[in-house]
Structures are given as C-alpha cells and as structure tokens.
N, C-alpha and C positions, 0 to 999 in steps of 0.2 A: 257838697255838704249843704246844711240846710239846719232852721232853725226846727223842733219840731212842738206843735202845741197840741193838750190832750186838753180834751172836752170828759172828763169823764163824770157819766148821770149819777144822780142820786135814786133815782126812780127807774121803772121799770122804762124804756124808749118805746116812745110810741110815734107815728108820723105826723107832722103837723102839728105838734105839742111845743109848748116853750120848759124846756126841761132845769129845774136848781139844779149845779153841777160844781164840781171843782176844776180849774181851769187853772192848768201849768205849761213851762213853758221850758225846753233844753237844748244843749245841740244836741243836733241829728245828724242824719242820713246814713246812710246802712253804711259806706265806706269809712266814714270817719268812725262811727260808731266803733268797727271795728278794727281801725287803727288801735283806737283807745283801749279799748278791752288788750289787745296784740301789746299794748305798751303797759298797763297794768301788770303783766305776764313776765315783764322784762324784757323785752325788745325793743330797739331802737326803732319808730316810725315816721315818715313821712307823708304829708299830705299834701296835693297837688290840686288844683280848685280855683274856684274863685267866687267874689262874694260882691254887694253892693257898696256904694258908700253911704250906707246906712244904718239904722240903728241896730238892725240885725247883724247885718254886717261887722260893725264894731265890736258887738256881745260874743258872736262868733268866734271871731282869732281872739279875745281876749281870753274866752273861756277855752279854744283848743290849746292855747300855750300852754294855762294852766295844769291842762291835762296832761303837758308832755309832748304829745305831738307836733314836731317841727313843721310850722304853719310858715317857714322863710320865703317860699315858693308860691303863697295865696296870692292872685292878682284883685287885686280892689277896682271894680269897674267904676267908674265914673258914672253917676246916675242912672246906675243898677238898681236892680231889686234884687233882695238876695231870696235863696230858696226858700220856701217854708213847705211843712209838712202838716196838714192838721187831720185828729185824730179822732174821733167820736168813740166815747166807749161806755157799754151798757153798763147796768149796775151791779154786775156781775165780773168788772173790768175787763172784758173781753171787748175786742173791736168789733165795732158795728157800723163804720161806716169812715174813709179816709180821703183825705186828697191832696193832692200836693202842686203846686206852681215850681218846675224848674225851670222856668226860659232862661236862665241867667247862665246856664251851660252851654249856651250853642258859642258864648265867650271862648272853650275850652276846645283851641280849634289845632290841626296838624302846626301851625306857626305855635302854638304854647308849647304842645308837646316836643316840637326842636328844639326850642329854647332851653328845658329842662332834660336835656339828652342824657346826663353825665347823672342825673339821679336815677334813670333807667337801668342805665348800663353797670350800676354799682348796685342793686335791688337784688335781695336773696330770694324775693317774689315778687311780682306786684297785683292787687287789690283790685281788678278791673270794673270799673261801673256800666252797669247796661246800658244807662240813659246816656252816655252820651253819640253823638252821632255816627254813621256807618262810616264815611269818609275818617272819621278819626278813629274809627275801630279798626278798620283794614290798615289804617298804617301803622298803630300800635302791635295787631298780631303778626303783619308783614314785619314788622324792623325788628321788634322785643322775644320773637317765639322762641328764641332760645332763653329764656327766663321764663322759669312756670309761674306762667298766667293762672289766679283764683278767681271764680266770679259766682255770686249772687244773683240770681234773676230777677229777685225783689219782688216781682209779680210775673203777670200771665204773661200781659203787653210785652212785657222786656225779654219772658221767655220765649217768645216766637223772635224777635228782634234777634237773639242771640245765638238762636237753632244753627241758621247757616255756620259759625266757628268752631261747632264743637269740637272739630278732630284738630281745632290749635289750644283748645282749654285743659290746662293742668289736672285740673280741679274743678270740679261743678258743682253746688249746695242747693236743688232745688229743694219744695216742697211736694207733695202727693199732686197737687194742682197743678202747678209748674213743671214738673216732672212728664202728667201729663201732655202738655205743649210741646214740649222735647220730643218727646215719642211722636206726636199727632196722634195721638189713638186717648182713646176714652180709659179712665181707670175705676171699674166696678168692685175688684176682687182683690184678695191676693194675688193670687194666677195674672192677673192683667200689671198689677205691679211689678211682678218677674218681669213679664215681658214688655214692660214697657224700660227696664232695667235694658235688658239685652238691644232693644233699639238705638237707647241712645249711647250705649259701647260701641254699636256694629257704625255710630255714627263717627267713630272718631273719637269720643271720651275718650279721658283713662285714669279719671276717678272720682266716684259718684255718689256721694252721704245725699239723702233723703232725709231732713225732717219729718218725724211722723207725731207731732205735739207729744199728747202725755202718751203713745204709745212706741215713743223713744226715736233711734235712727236705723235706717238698712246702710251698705255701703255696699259695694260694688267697685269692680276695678277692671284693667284690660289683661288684668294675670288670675283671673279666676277668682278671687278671693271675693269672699262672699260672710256678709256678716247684717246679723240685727241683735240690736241691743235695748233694753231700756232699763230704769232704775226703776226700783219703787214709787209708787205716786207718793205727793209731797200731801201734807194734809192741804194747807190751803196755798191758790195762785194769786200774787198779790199781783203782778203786773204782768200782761201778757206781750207788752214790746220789750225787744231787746235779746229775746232768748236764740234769735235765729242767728243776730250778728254776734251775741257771746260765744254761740254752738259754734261757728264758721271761724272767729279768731282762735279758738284753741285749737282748731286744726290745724290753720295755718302754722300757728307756735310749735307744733306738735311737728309740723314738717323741717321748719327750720332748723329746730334744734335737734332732727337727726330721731323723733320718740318711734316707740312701733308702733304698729298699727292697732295692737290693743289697747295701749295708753294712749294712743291719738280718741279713739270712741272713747274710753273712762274720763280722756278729760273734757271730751267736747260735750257729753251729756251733763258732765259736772259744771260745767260752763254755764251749759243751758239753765238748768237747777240754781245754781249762781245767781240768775238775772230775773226770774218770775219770784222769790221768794223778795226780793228789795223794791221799794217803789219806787227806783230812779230806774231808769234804761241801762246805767250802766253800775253796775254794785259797786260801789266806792268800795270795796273790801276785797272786790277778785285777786286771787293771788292764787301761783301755782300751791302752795301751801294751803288753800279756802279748798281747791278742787281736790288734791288725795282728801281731804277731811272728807268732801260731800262723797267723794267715790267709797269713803273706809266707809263712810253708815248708812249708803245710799243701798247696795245691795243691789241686785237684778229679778226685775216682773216676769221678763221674758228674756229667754236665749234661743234665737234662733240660727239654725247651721245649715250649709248645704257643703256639697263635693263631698266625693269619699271619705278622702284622709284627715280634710278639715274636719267634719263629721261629727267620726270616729274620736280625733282627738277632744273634740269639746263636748261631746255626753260621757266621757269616761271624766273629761275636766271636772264636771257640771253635778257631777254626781251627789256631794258634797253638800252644792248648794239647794238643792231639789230638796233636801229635807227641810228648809227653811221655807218652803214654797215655792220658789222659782220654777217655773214652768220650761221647759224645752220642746221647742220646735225642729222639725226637718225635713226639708225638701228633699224628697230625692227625682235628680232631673233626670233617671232612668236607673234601672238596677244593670246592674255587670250582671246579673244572673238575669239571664229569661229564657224563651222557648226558644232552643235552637246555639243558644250561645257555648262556648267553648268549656272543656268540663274543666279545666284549669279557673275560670271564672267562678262557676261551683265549691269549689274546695275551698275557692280563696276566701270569695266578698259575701258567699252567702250565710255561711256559720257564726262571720263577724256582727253581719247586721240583727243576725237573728238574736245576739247575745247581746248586743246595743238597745235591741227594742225595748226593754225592760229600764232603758234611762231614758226612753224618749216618750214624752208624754202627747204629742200630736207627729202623726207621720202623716206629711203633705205627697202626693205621686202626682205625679201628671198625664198620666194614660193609664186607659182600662184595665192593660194586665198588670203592671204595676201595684194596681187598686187592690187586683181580685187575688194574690199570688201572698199582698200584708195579708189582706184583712183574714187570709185563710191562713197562714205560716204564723204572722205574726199576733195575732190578734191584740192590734194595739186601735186607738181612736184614730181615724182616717177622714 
C-alpha cells in the first residue's frame, strides 16, 4: 500500500512549465484500493503489507482501519519510508504523467509471508500484487495455488514481471496495453485483440476481463465464454483513477459470492461508473445497491457476442435493447457452413444465422470465405 498524491493542473500541461494545480493526497495502491472497494460491497477484508514509521505511515493504518480493512497484520518498519504514489493530471483530469517510490516492499519477504500462513490458508481469494519480488511470488503461487489467486498488472513493467505465472493466476484484469505484454505481440486491431485473448489462455489463464476505458470490458475464459460489454457513456469523467481497482473488486465480489457471469460484468462496469463519476479514488457511496442503480439506468453502447450458441442466444436477448440504440456485434471464428462441410451443418447453423443477421448490426469473420459467403447471403456491415 501506499500513500497516493494528485498533482492535478489548472491549465493546459506543457513541459518545463510551473503549472497552479490542486494537490491532494489518499491511500492508495491498487491492492488496498481494492480491498476497500471489496469491503464497501460487504466482505470481510484483509490487508497484508507494510509501511514506514512515519508520517505516511501513521496516516495509512489510521485511515485503512477507518475504512474496514483489518490492517492487524501491517508491519511498521523502523525507519522506513512508506510508499508513495504521485500523479500528474492534465486539465482534463486524465493522467498525464505518474511515479511511484516502493522500496519499502522488498520488507515483504517469504519470512512475512510464513509468518501470516493461517490468513492464507483461511482466504476465499487472495489479491496478488505484481510488485513484489519473484522469490516471494514463486512461493506464494507454489504454497497458495490451491486458492484462486487475482492479479492486477498495474502497468506494463509488472505485466511482463507476471507473464511467466499465468497458467497459476485465477484471474487476470489487464488493460489493452498490458494485455498486450501478456501476449508479446503488438495490439493494432480488433482482430489482434482476439488473438492476443487466445495467447494468453493457450498460456495458462483461465480468466480474463480487459479494461477497454469508456469503450467498456471483453472477458474471456478457458471454457469458451466470450463476452464484451459496455454501458452508455457518462456525460462527464470526474476522476480517472480508481475505476480499474473498483472494476477488478466487484469481480472479485462477484466470485465469492457465488454471482454469474453476467452480473459479475453488470456489476463490474457499474463499479467502474461508480468511481470516475466521484472525486475520491474510492466513492464513499459504493454499495451493491449504487451498482443495480448504475446498471438499471446505465443501459448498453455495445453488446458484443462470439460462439454459436452464445451468439444466437444474445441477438435474440438483445433484440429489445437495439431499439434503444445499442449496437450488437459478432465475431464469427468460422462458419459451421462452408465449402465442402457436411450438409447436416447446412440445415442446421446456416438458416439460423441467416435469420440472426437482421439483429446483428456489425458481423466481424475472420477469413475470406467467411467475408465473401456474409456480405453475399447476408448482406449485413462487414
């Protein structure tokens, strides 16, 4: 954990400028953050860490207690420096520039982790942070992998840092960025997002939300399932930190307490929504009750579908809301009908999709006959 302080301008940011700003100051760090949110929600949380004995320090565990989070387990190093986070942010409140000081973690060593064994071994999840060292990663997913591990890459650095565990990670929340790192491979396109989806499954995943900012989330999984969502855009962003670790705690929530996978994305986006519309990091207001509210008047920009049956079932769902303007998308990652395939595949998948076309507003294919078999049969946008 860490203290986090925003620099945010009055003015447009220019380099080598001395910028008027307003300058605040909260806990942070993406773990706690999302404890907090995780315990706003109703869940019991714990936080495992450590801090300086100093004035951050001090402000820290007073204000995480505050929040709920059992801080019993914080070690206070003795003329430490506790972490700080600082944030630059243009006048537009978007980040423009961040840095942060953890040395105070390398404290957080396989001896602490033994020491707190029995709060492992009692965990419905636990909250993995990237930053701390390989030697205490390897023996957390060596000793804990029977507990679904969640983790945050937080940035690029920490996503290459983390590549090697994927096939012991529960749970993964990168970003379009991040995601890329994961994959190794550049992301230009849709198409390159698919498959940089499918890399990091074939790596071992086996479950994968993508933040995609205001154009919502994708998710992915190692059973096929395949989803993107977003809400309608909010008129205005008040604050643009916060929304990654409120998006990742209702998912978390979302698993403990057993929700589906549809209500796991309605309430994670609703999370997100949650935390850009408040000027604190973390919306003193989050309540499963805040999120159906944001979900009942939030509505859907985009729905998009892949696999047959999945498909099928959400443009026939989706029908409804298309007159409202929601948009539907659909990948198809090959047709069951094509040249040469079985005529039982004909009777079946071809009639259906032909009768689907008319609720799909963009049909995505991924090879030439594919392409040439819509845009002639179906004549939908391609």
């Amino acid at each position: 954990t860490n203290v986090d302080i925003y620099c945010k301008s009055k003015i447009e940011i220019k380099e080598h400028f001395d910028h008027p700003s307003d300058i605040s100051y909260t806990p942070g760090g993406v773990t706690r953050n999302i404890l907090e949110n995780i315990h706003k929600l109703g869940l019991d949380t714990k936080l495992l860490t450590c801090v300086g004995d100093d004035i951050y320090g001090n402000y820290l565990i007073e204000r995480i207690n505050e929040s709920g989070i059992d801080a019993s387990n914080i070690d206070v190093i003795n003329g430490g420096h506790t972490g700080l986070f600082v944030q630059v942010q243009d006048n537009n409140n978007d980040m423009h520039l961040a840095m942060c000081d953890m040395n105070i973690l390398k404290h957080i060593d396989v001896d602490y982790i033994k020491k707190n064994e029995t709060v492992f071994k009692n965990a419905s999840a636990i909250i993995l942070d990237p930053s701390l060292d390989n030697e205490v990663l390897d023996y957390l997913f060596e000793t804990y992998g029977d507990i679904p591990i969640f983790v945050d890459p937080i940035s690029d650095v920490y996503a290459k840092k983390i590549r090697p565990y994927l096939d012991r990670i529960y749970c993964i929340k990168p970003n379009r960025s991040e995601l890329a790192v994961l994959a190794d491979m550049k992301i230009d396109n849709h198409i390159d997002l698919l498959l940089a989806y499918e890399k990091v499954l074939d790596s071992g995943a086996k479950k994968v939300y993508v933040s995609l900012g205001g154009d919502g989330c994708m998710y992915n999984d190692d059973e096929n399932h395949t989803y993107t969502r977003a809400f309608k855009p909010i008129d205005k962003m008040v604050n643009a930190s916060g929304a990654g670790d409120s998006f990742f705690a209702a998912i978390i929530y979302s698993f403990v307490t057993g929700a589906s996978l549809d209500d796991t994305i309605d309430y994670a986006l609703g999370a997100g929504i949650a935390a850009i519309t408040c000027e604190e990091t973390i919306n003193p207001e989050l309540s499963v009750e805040l999120l159906k509210k944001i979900i009942k008047e939030g509505d859907y920009s985009i729905i998009h579908c892949h696999t047959p049956v999945a498909s099928a079932l959400t443009r026939l769902a989706a029908k409804k809301v298309r007159k409202n303007g929601t948009k539907v998308f659909c990948t198809a990652h090959g047709f069951h009908f094509y040249k040469g395939a079985p005529i039982i595949n004909w009777l079946l998948f071809y009639p259906v999709e032909k009768y689907l076309a008319k609720y799909t507003d963009t049909l995505i294919t991924i090879n030439k006959e594919d392409y040439k078999l819509a845009k002639k049969r179906f004549n939908k946008r391609l």
